[in-house]
C-alpha positions in Angstrom: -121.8 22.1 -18.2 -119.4 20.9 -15.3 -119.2 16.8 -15.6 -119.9 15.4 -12.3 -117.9 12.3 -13.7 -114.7 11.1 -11.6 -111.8 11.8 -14.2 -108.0 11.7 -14.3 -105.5 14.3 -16.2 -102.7 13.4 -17.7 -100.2 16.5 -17.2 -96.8 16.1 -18.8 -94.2 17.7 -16.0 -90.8 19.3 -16.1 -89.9 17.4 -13.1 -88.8 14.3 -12.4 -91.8 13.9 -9.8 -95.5 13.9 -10.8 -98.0 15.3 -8.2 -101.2 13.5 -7.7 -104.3 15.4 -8.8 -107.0 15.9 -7.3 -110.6 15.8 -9.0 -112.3 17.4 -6.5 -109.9 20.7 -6.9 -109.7 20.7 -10.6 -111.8 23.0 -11.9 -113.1 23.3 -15.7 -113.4 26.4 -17.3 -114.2 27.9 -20.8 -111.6 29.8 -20.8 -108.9 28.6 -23.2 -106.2 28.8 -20.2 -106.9 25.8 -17.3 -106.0 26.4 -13.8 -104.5 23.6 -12.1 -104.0 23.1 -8.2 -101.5 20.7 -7.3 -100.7 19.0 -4.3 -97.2 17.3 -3.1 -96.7 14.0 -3.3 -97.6 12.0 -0.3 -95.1 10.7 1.4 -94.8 7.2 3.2 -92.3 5.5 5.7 -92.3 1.8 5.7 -93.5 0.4 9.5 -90.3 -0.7 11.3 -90.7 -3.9 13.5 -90.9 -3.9 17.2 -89.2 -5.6 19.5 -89.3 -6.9 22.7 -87.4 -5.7 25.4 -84.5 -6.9 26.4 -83.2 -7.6 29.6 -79.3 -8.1 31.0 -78.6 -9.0 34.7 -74.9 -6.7 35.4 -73.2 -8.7 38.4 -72.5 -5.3 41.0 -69.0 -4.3 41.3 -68.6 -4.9 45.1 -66.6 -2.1 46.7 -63.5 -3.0 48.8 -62.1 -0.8 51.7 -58.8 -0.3 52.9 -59.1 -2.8 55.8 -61.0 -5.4 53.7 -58.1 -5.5 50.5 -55.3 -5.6 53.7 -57.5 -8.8 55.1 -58.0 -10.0 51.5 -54.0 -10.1 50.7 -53.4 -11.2 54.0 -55.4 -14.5 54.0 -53.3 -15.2 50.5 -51.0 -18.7 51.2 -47.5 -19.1 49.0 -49.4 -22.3 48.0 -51.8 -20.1 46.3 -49.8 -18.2 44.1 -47.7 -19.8 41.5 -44.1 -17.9 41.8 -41.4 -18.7 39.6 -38.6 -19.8 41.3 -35.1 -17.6 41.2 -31.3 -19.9 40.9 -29.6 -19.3 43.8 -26.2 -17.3 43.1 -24.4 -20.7 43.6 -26.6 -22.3 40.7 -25.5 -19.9 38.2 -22.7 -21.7 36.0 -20.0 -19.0 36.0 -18.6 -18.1 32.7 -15.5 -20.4 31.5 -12.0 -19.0 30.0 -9.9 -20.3 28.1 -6.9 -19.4 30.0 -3.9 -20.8 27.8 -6.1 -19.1 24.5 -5.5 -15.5 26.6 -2.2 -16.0 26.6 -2.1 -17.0 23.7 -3.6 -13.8 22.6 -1.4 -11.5 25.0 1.9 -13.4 23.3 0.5 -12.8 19.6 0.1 -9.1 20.3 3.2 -8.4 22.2 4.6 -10.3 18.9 2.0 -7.5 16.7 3.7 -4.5 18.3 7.4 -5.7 17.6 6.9 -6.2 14.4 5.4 -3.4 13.3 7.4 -1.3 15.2 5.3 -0.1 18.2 8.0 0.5 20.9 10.4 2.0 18.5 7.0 4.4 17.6 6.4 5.2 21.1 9.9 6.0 21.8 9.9 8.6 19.1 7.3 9.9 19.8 8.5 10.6 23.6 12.1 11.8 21.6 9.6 14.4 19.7 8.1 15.6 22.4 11.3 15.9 24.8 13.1 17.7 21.5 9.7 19.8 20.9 9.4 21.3 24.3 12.9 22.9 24.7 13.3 24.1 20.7 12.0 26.9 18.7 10.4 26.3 15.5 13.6 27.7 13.7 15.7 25.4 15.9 13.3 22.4 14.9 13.8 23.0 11.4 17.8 22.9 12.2 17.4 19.3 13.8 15.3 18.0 11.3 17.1 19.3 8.1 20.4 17.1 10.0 18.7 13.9 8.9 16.5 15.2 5.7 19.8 15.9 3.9 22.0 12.8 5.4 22.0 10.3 2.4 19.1 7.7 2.1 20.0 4.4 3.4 19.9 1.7 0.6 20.2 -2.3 2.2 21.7 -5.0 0.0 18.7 -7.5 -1.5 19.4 -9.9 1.2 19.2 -7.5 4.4 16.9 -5.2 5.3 16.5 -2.7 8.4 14.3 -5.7 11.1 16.6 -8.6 9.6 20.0 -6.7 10.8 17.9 -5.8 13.9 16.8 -9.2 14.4 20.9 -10.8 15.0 22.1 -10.7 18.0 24.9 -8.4 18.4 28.8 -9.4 18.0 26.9 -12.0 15.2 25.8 -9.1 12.7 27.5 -9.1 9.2 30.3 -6.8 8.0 29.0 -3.2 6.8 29.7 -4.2 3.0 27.6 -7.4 2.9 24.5 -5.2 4.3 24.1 -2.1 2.1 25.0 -0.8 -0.8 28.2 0.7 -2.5 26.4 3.6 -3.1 25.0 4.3 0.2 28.6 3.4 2.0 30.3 5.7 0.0 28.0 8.4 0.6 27.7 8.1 4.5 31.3 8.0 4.4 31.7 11.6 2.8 29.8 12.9 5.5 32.7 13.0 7.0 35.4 14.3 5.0 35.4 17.9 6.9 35.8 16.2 10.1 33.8 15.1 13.1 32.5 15.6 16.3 32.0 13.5 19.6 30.1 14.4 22.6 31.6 12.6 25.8 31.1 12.8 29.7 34.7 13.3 30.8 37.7 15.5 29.4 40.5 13.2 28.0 43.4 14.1 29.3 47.4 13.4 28.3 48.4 10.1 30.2 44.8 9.4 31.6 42.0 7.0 30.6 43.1 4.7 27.7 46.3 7.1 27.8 44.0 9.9 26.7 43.1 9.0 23.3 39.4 9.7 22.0 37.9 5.9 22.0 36.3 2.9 24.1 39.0 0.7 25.9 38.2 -2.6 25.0 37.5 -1.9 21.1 39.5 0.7 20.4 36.9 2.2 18.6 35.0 6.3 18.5 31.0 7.1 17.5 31.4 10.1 15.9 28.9 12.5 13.9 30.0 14.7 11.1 31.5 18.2 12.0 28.7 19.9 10.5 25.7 18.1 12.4 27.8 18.7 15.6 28.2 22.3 15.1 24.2 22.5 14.4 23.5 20.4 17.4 26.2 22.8 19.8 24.2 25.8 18.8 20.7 24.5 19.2 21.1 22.9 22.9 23.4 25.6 23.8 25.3 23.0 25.3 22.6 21.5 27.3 23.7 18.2 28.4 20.1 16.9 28.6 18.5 18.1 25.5 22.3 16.5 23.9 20.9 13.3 25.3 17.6 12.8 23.9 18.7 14.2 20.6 21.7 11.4 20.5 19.7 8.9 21.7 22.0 8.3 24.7 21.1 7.1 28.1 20.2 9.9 30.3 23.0 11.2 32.8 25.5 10.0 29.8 27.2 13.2 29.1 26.8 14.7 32.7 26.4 17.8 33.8 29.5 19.4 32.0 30.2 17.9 28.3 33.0 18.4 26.2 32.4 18.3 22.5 35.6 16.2 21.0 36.3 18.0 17.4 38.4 15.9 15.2 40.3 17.3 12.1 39.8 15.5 8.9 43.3 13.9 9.2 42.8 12.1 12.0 39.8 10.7 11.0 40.5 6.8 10.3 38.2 3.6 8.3 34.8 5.9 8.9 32.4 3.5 8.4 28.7 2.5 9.3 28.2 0.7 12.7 27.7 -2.8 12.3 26.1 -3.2 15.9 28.8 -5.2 17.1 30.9 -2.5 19.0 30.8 -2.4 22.6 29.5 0.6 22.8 26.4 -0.7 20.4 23.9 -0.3 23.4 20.7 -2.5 22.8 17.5 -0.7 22.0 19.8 2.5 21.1 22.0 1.0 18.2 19.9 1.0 15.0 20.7 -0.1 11.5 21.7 2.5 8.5 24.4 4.7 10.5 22.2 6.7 12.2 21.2 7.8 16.1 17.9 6.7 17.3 15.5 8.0 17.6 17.1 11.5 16.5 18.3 10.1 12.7 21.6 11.9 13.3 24.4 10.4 10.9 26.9 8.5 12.7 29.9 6.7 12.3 32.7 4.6 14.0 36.4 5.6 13.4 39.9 4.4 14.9 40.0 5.5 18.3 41.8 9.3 18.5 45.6 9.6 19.9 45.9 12.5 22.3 47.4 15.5 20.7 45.0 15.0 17.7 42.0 16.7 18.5 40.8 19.8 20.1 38.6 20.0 23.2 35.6 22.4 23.5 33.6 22.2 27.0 29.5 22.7 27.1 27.8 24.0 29.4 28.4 23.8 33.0 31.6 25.4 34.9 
């Protein structure tokens, strides 16, 4: 018989979620199997709370034409607007110097560049490019190999190249106080097959100091050795200029005709190193250590030449 009693089941679930039953839709049977209708869980939202309405007054943007902003700008007085004031050129402090530091400066480089030997740099570099521009590589390697075989030059412990260069000439020490045995004896065999000078003007019998090869007034002839010469005589052809920048002499020196002075080994006397003293010791061309500058040809200063002792060969020219 069907209960008409309200009951509850208990039905163990699976799930995680237990439907609510029904009574009403449960119905009992005598079967052994029981049919169950299950509904879904009902669902509930929480009542939110309601507000009032809220209300916001928005100031309106008011709209400006053309006419009204020019107006608007217009009626603005400098008193209005703070502006910050500009200096007037005349206010600006102008920047100080300190005059007697600048040349203070200027002296301590100028003093820079003598001592470490920036104008003699700068005029060999001019020499290299003068020599460069007029020679073939072969004739380069001529020129050079003149002063990379001439003997090193080797200074006495007291002297050294600036020292000698620092003494004003016809003061400079004798050759033997300023380099060493060694290196005298060597420059002076540069000379034992003779020598060569390069002069402006043909010596002639009776003529200028009575036509021996030397200055006037010292009695004395720079001279290169025979072999150097000869190199040089090929290489310039005979070309008075070129002559000049590879000697080192002044240009228009040798004019436009030279005559190369060749001087057997017998009447070559007291070859030595220039000391710098001789008058023909030009500033900024007379270097320590027996050489031309800037060319490094070996040099030397002998007893000035009788006539009738040498031979003359004329360059270039007629």
């Amino acid at each position: 018989m069907p209960s008409t009693k309200t009951s509850h089941l208990d039905v163990p679930l699976q799930g995680k979620q237990i439907p609510k039953l029904d009574p009403a839709n449960v119905r009992l049977s005598s079967r052994a199997d029981l049919h169950l209708k299950a509904s879904p869980a009902d669902g509930t939202f929480a009542k939110l709370k309601t507000h009032s309405t809220v209300s916001v007054d928005v100031p309106k943007v008011k709209q400006v034409s053309g006419d009204s902003a020019t107006k608007a700008i217009g009626g603005v007085k400098p008193g209005d607007v703070d502006v910050p004031k500009v200096k007037a050129v005349s206010d600006v402090e102008a920047p100080k110097y300190d005059i007697e530091r600048i040349k203070e400066n200027i002296k301590e480089s100028k003093l820079a560049r003598e001592s470490s030997g920036f104008k003699d740099f700068a005029t060999r570099e001019r020499y290299l490019e003068k020599v460069f521009n007029k020679l073939t590589p072969e004739e380069r390697e001529l020129i050079f190999n003149i002063s990379k075989n001439a003997p090193k030059v080797e200074y006495q412990p007291d002297y050294s190249f600036d020292s000698v260069l620092s003494i004003s000439k016809n003061n400079r020490p004798n050759v033997e106080y300023v380099y060493t045995p060694e290196y005298i004896k060597a420059h002076r065999q540069q000379f034992e097959n003779g020598a060569i000078k390069f002069q402006k003007f043909t010596p002639e019998e009776g003529g200028y100091n009575k036509g021996a090869v030397g200055n006037e007034k010292d009695h004395v002839a720079f001279v290169m050795p025979k072999e150097s010469g000869e190199t040089l005589i090929k290489v310039t052809k005979g070309d008075p200029e070129l002559l000049e920048d590879i000697l080192g002499l002044h240009r228009g020196d040798l004019g436009s005709s030279p005559v190369a002075i060749e001087i057997p080994p017998e009447s070559i006397k007291k070859p030595r190193i220039p000391s710098g003293n001789e008058d023909s010791a030009f500033d900024d061309f007379w270097k320590p250590g027996g050489k031309t500058f800037p060319g490094n040809m070996p040099e030397a200063v002998i007893d000035e030449v009788p006539w009738g002792e040498f031979t003359i060969r004329k360059l270039g020219g007629d």
